[in-house]
C-alpha positions in Angstrom: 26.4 -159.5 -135.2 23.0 -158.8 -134.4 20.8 -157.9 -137.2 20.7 -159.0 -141.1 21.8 -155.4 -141.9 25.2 -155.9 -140.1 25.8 -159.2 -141.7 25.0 -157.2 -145.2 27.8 -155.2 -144.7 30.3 -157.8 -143.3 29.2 -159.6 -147.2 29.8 -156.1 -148.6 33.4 -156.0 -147.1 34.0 -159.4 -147.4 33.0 -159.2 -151.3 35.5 -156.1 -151.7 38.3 -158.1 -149.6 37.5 -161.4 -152.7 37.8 -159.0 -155.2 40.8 -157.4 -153.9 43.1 -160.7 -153.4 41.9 -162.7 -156.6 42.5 -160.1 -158.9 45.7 -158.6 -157.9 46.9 -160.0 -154.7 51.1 -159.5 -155.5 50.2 -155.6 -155.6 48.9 -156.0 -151.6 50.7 -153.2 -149.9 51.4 -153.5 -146.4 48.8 -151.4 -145.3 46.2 -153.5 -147.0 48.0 -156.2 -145.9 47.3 -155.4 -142.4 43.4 -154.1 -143.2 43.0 -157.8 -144.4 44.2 -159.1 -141.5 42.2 -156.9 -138.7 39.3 -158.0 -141.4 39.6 -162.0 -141.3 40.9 -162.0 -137.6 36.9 -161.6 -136.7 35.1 -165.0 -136.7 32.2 -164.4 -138.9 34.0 -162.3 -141.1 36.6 -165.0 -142.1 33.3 -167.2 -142.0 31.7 -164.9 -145.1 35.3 -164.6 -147.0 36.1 -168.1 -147.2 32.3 -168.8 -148.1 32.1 -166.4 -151.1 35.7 -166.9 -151.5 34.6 -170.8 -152.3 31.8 -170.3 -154.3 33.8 -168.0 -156.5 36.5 -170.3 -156.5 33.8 -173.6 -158.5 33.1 -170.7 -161.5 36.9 -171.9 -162.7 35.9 -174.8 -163.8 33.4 -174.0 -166.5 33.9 -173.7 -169.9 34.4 -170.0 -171.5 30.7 -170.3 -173.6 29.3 -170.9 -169.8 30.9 -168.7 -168.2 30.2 -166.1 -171.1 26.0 -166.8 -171.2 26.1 -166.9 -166.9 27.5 -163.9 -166.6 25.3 -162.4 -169.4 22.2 -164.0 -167.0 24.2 -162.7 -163.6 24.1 -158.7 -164.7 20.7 -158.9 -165.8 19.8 -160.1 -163.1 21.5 -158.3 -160.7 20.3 -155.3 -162.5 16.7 -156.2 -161.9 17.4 -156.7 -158.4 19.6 -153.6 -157.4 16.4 -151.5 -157.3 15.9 -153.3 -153.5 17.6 -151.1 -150.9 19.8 -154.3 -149.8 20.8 -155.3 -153.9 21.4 -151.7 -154.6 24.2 -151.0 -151.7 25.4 -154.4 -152.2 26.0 -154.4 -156.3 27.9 -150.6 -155.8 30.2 -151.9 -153.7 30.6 -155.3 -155.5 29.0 -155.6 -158.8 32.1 -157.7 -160.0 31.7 -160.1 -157.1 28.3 -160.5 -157.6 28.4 -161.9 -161.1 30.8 -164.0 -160.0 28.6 -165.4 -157.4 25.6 -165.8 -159.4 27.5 -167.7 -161.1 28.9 -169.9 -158.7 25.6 -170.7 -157.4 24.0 -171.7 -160.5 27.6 -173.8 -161.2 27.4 -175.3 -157.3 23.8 -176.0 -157.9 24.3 -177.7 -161.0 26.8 -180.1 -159.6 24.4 -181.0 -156.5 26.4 -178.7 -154.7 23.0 -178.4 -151.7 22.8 -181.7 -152.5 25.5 -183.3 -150.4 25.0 -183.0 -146.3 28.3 -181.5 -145.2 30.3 -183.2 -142.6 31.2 -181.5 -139.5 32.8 -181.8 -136.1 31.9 -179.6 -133.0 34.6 -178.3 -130.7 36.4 -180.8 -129.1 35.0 -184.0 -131.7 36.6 -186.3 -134.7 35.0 -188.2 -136.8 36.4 -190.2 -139.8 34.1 -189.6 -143.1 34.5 -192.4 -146.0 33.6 -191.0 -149.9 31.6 -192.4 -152.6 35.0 -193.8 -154.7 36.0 -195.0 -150.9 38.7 -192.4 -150.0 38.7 -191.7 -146.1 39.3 -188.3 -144.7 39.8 -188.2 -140.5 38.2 -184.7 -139.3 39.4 -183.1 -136.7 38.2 -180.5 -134.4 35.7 -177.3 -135.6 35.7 -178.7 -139.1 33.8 -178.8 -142.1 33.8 -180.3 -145.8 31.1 -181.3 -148.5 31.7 -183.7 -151.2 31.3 -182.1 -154.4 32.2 -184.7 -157.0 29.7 -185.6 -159.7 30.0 -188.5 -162.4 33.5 -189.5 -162.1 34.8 -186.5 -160.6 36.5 -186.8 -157.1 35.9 -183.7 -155.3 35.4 -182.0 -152.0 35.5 -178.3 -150.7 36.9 -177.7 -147.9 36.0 -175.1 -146.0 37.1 -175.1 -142.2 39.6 -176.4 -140.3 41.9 -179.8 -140.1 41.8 -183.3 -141.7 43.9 -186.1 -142.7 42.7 -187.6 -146.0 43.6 -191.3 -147.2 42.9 -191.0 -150.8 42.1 -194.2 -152.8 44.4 -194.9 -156.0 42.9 -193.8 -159.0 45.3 -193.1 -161.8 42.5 -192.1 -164.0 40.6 -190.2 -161.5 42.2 -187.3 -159.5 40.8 -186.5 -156.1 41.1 -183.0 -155.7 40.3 -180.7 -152.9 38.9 -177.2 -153.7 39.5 -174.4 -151.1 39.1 -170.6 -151.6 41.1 -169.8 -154.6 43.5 -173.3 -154.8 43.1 -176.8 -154.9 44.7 -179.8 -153.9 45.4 -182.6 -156.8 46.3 -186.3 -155.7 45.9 -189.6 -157.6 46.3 -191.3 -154.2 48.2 -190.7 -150.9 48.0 -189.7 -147.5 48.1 -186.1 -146.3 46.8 -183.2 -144.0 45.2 -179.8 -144.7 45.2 -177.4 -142.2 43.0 -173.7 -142.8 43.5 -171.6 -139.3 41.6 -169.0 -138.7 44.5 -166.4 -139.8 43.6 -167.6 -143.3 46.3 -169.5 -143.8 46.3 -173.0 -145.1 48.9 -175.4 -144.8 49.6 -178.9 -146.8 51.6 -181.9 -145.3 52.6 -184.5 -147.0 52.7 -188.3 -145.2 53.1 -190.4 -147.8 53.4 -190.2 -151.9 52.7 -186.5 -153.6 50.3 -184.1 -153.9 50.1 -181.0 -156.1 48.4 -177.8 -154.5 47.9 -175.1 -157.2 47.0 -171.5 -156.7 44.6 -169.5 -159.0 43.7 -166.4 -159.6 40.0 -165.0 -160.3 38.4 -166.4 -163.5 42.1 -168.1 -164.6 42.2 -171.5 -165.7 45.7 -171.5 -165.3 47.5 -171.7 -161.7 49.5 -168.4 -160.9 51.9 -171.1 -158.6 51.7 -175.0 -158.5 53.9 -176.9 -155.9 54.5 -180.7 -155.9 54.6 -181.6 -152.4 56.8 -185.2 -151.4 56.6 -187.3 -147.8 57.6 -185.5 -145.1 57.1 -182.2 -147.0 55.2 -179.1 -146.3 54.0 -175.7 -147.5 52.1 -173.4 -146.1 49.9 -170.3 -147.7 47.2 -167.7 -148.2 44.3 -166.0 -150.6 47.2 -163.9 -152.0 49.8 -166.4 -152.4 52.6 -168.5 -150.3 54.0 -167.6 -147.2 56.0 -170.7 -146.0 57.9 -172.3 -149.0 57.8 -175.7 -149.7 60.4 -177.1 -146.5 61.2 -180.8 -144.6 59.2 -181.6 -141.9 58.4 -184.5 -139.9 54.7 -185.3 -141.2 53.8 -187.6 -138.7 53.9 -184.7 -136.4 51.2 -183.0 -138.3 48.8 -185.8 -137.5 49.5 -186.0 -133.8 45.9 -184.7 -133.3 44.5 -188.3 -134.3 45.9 -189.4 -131.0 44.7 -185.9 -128.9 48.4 -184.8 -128.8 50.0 -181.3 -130.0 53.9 -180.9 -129.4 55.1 -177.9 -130.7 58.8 -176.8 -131.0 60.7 -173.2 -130.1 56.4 -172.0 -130.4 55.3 -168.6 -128.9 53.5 -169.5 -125.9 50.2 -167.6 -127.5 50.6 -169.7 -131.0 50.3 -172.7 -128.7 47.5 -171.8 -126.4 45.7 -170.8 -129.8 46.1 -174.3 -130.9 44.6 -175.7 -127.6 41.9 -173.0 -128.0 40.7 -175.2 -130.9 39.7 -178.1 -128.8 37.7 -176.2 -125.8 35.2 -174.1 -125.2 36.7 -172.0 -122.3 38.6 -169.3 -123.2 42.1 -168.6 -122.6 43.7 -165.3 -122.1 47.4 -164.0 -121.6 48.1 -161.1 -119.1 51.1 -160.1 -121.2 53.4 -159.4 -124.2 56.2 -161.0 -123.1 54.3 -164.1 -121.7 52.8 -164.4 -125.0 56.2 -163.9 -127.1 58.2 -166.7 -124.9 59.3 -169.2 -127.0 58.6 -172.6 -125.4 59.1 -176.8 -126.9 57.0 -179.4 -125.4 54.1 -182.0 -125.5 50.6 -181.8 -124.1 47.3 -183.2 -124.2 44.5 -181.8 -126.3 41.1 -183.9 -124.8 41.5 -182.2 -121.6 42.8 -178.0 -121.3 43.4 -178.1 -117.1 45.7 -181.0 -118.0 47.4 -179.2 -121.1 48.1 -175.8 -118.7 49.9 -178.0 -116.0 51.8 -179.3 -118.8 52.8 -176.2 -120.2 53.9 -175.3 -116.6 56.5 -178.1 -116.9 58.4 -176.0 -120.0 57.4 -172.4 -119.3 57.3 -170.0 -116.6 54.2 -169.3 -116.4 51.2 -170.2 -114.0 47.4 -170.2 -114.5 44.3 -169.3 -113.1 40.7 -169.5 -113.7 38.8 -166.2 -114.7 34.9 -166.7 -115.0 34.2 -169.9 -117.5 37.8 -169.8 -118.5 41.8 -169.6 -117.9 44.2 -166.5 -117.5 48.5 -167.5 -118.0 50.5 -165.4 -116.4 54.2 -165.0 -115.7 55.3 -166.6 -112.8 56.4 -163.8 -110.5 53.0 -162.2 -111.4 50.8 -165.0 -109.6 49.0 -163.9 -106.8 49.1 -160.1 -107.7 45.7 -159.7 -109.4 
């Protein structure tokens, strides 16, 4: 992405892609299915859905007089503006969006939205983050969140990444956790949000409940709630769920606190994705059916020489270094490149 008129269409896509799953995401057919999915799989591109996807997501909470006299202020303004070169492409494409994000940022402003640092952890780094009410939420690696919460209100966005949080009890207080177009509802409890750079997001439970609820744009009403128990999971997306609410061993989920991922019957490319998350080097496969082999096992996340040789131990597959990173191969291949 090198100049500001490539990131102005990226927004312009990205806009259209918002529009498209909050207003009628069950109508997705699979070729747009797969459009979205060649869309987020690029970094920054992800990067601007989730953002206008979470500032569309605040405009929920206000009240219909609010949202009503905003909106009113949004097109005029936008109106004003689209003579520019840059407003004028932008508000053909995505006039709808636009409001909405007016909107948003005057809401997002209003509740000190820039007024909270965010707290964030490079590649490779954790770092535990305690609230204003006290709750404790342990980030892990290439994360992000911003406490949001005003008055009483307990609330953070969350835009990247993985963390455990350790609410406090508050029976009068919900903590809630806002992320594109859901949000995450717990009075107090321990459990783990995971967003991975497909888009999807997925909930663990460790201890007590939580209730994650899916919206739809300007609804006030969740499309799909799910109460979530210990040792419980879901797992979902923009549009809706993709993994159902299933058992699972939660403590699993939060093996990262100790720099450990063990993964079970995993594609060998799903797991060297999740130890792409903790290093800087990159790591390629040299084939499909490398990639597709389904492998169980443990391995280190602090150190990625260490976590190849142990994924030697349970695959057949070796490794080499290619420039400022790592090629895995099938076994019988080594030595022929």
């Amino acid at each position: 992405m090198s100049t500001t008129e490539d990131l102005g269409t990226v927004r312009e896509q990205a806009a259209q892609w918002v529009i498209r799953m909050t207003e009628s995401p069950d109508s997705l057919s699979a070729a747009e299915f797969d459009a979205f999915q060649a869309f987020i799989a690029e970094p920054v591109n992800a990067q601007e859905f989730h953002a206008i996807s979470n500032v569309a997501a605040l405009t929920a909470d206000l009240q219909d007089p609010d949202r009503a006299r905003l909106t009113e202020w949004a097109r005029n303004y936008t109106q004003v503006s689209s003579r520019s070169r840059v407003f004028k492409g932008m508000w053909a494409a995505a006039a709808t969006l636009l409001v909405v994000v007016f909107v948003g940022l005057f809401y997002a402003e209003q509740h000190q939205w820039f007024g909270e640092s965010p707290y964030v952890t490079r590649t490779g780094e954790m770092k535990s983050v305690t609230f204003k009410d006290g709750s404790v939420a342990f980030l892990n690696t290439k994360t992000e969140l911003r406490w949001i919460g005003t008055g009483n209100e307990r609330r953070v966005a969350f835009l990247e990444g993985e963390a455990l949080f350790e609410v406090v009890h508050d029976a009068k207080r919900p903590f809630t956790v806002v992320l594109d177009n859901s949000e995450i509802r717990v009075l107090g409890t321990r459990f783990n949000v995971y967003r991975k750079p497909s888009g999807e997001t997925t909930v663990t439970t460790i201890e007590g409940a939580v209730e994650v609820r899916g919206y739809a744009k300007g609804s006030a009403t969740p499309v799909w709630s799910r109460a979530i128990h210990a040792n419980e999971e879901i797992g979902y997306r923009p549009m809706g769920l993709v993994n159902e609410l299933h058992a699972t061993q939660a403590q699993e989920a939060v093996l990262w606190r100790s720099s450990v991922y063990r993964f079970h019957d995993q594609r060998i490319e799903d797991v060297l994705n999740e130890l792409g998350r903790y290093t800087e080097q990159p790591i390629a496969i040299s084939d499909p059916v490398t990639a597709n082999t389904l492998v169980t096992g443990t391995f280190p996340t602090s150190d990625a020489t260490d976590a190849l040789n142990m994924l030697k131990t349970v695959a057949p597959i070796e490794w080499r270094r290619k420039g400022g990173g790592f090629v895995v191969e099938a076994r019988s291949q080594q030595g022929q490149n």
